[in-house]
C-alpha positions in Angstrom: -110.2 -52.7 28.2 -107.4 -53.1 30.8 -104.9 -53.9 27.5 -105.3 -49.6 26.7 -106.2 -50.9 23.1 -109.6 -50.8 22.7 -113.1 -49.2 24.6 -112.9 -45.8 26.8 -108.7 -45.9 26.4 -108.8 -46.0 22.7 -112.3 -43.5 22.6 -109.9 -41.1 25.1 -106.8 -41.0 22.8 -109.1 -40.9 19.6 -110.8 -38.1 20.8 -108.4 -36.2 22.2 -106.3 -36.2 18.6 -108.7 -34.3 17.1 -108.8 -32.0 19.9 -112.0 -32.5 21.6 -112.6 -33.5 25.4 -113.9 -36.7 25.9 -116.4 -37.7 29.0 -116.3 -41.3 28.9 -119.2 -42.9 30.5 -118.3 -46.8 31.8 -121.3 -49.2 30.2 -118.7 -52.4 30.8 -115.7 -53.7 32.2 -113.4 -56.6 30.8 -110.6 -59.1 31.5 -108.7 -59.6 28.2 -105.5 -59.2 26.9 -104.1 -58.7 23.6 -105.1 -62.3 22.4 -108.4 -62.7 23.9 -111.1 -62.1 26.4 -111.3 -63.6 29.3 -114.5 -62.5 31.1 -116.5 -59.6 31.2 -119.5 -57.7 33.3 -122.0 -54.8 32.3 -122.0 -52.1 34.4 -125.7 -51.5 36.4 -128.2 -49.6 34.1 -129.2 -47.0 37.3 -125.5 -46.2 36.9 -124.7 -45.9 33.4 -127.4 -43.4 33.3 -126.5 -41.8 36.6 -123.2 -41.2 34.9 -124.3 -39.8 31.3 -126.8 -37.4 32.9 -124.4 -35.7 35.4 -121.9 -34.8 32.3 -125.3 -33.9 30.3 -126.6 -32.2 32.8 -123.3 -29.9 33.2 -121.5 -29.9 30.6 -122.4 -28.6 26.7 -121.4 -31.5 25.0 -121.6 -31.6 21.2 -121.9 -35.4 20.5 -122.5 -38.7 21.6 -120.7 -41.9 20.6 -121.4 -45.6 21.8 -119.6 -48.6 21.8 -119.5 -51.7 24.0 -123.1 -52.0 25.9 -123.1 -55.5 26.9 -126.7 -56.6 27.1 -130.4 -55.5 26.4 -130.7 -53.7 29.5 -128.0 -50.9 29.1 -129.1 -51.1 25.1 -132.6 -49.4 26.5 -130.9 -47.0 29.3 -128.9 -45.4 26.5 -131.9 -45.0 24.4 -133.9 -43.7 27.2 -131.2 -41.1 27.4 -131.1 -40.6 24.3 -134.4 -39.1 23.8 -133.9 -36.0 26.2 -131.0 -35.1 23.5 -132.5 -35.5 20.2 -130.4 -32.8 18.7 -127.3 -34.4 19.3 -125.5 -36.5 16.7 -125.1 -39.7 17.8 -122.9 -42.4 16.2 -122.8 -46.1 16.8 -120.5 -48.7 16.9 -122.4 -51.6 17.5 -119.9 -53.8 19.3 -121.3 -57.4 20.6 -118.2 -59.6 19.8 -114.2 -59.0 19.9 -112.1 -59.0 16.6 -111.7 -63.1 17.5 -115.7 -63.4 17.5 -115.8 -63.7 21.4 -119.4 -62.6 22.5 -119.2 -59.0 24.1 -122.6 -59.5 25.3 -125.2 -61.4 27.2 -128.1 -62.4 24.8 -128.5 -61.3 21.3 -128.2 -57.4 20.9 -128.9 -57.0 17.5 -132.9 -56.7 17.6 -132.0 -54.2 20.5 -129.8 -52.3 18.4 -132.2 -52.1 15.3 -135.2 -51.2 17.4 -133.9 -48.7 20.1 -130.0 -47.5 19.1 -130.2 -47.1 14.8 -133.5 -45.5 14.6 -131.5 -42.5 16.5 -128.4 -43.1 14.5 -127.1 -39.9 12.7 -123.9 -42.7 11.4 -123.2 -46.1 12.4 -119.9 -47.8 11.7 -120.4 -51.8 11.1 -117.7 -54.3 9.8 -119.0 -56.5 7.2 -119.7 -59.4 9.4 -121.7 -56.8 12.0 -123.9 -55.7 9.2 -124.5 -58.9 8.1 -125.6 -59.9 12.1 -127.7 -56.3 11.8 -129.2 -57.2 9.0 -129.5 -60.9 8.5 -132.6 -60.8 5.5 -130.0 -58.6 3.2 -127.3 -60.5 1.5 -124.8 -58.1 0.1 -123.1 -55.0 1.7 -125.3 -52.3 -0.4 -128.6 -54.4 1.1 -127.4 -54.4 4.0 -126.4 -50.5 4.0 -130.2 -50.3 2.3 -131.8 -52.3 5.3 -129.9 -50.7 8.0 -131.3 -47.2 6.6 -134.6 -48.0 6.1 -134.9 -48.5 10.2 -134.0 -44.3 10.1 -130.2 -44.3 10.3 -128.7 -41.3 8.5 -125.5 -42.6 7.5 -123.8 -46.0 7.0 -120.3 -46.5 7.1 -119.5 -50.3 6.3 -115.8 -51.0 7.0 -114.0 -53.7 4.7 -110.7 -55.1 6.8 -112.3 -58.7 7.4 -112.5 -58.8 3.8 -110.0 -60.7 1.4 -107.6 -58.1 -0.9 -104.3 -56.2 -0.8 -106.7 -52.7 -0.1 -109.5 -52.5 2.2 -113.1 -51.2 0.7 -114.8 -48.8 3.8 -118.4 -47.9 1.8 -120.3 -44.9 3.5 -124.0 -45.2 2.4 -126.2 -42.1 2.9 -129.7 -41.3 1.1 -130.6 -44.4 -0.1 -127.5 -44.9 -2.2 -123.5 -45.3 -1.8 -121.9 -41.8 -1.2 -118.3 -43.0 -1.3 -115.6 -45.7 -0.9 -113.0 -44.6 1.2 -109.8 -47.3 -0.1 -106.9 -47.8 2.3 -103.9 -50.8 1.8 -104.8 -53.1 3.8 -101.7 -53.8 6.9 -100.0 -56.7 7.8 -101.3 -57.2 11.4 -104.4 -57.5 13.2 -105.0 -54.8 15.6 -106.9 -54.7 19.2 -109.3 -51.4 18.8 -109.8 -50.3 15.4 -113.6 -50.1 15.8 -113.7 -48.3 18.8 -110.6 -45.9 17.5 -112.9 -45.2 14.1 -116.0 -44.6 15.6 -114.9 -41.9 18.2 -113.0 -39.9 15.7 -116.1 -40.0 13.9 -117.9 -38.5 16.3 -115.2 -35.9 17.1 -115.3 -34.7 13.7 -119.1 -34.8 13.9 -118.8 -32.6 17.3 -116.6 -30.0 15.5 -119.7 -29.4 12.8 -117.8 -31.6 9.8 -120.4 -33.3 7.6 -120.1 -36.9 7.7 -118.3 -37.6 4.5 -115.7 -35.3 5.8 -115.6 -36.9 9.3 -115.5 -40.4 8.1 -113.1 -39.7 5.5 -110.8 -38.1 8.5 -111.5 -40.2 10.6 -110.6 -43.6 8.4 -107.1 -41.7 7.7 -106.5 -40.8 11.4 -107.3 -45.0 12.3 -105.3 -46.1 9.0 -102.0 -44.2 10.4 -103.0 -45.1 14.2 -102.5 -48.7 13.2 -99.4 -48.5 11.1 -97.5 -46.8 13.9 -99.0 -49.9 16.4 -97.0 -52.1 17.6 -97.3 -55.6 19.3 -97.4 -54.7 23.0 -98.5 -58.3 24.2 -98.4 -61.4 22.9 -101.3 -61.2 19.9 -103.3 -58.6 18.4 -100.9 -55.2 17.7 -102.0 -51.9 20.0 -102.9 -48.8 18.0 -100.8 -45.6 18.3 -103.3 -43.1 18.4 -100.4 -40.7 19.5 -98.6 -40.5 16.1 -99.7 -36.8 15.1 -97.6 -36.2 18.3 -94.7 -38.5 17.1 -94.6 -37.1 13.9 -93.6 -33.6 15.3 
């Protein structure tokens, strides 16, 4: 995202808060700014693997985290990768459209999501219109959660900010049945990367041996205080300020 709001700039800052190092592998590149997108491309599967297996190949690295895949193709490279590294914990955020509802990918990713990406899932991180898309036979957030489960994903973490309300409901589903509800006040703006920021301070917390209900519960705060410190760098959505532990001191 050449904005710095959102994908590998916003997993990068995330990541890095909670003091972890991030190896960003580059699955697609866009042309948007802070009040849409413009145009996008998915990056060659032969070298989004390439990429993931010479960090996994050198480095010991203690989580994965995926975001933005663009289309089937790179959807089944990241599995395929996936299953030399079964022990890892793996989170997804199952971006296919912007904050606006602009497609982020070519075709529909959702069957490729439930049938290669969740089954592998140790947490996955949904708004409430994604999980409705992931799981279009279930008509209410706990289905949904129940659905989403049932294909073998550990942990559910719906997130409630496109909902109505003065707080915002984030439910994290785990066993068969709700665990917690994480409640925030909702903020005055819209923001350009609050998926991507959540989902890699999941993982980090996941990579430093927190359970999830401790790194989602860290990991909503961290988000919830990125985006009240953003500010409107462009012309539309505000930017995160995943710098504000550093700010604060």
């Amino acid at each position: 995202d050449p904005t710095g709001g959102a994908g590998i700039a916003a997993d990068i800052e995330a990541i890095g808060a909670f003091a972890c190092h991030p190896a960003p592998v580059v699955t697609a590149v866009t042309a948007q700014d802070t009040r849409g997108l413009r145009q996008f491309t998915s990056v060659d599967p032969e070298l989004l693997v390439a990429q993931a297996r010479a960090v996994l190949e050198d480095m010991p690295v203690a989580a994965l985290k995926t975001g933005m895949l663009g289309n089937e193709v790179n959807v089944a490279a990241v599995a395929t990768i996936l299953g030399d590294y079964p022990e890892l914990p793996l989170v997804v955020d199952p971006v296919t459209r912007t904050g606006g509802g602009e497609a982020l990918s070519e075709g529909n990713l959702e069957d490729a999501y439930r049938a290669l990406l969740l089954p592998r899932a140790t947490l996955v991180t949904p708004n409430t219109l994604e999980a409705a898309r992931l799981a279009p036979e279930a008509d209410t957030p706990d289905a949904q959660a129940q659905e989403l489960m049932s294909l073998g994903c550990e942990f559910v973490l719906i997130t409630g900010g496109h909902e109505s309300g003065d707080r915002i409901d984030n439910r994290l589903f785990g066993n068969h049945r709700l665990l917690q509800t994480f409640s925030q006040a909702r903020l005055p703006h819209d923001y350009h990367g609050s998926g991507c920021t959540l989902a890699s301070a999941c993982a980090a917390g996941l990579a430093q041996g927190a359970d999830p209900v401790t790194a989602v519960g860290a990991a909503l705060d961290f988000t919830w205080h990125s985006l009240r410190s953003g500010a409107a760098l462009g012309m539309g959505q505000y930017i995160p300020n995943r710098r504000w532990t550093l700010d604060d001191n």
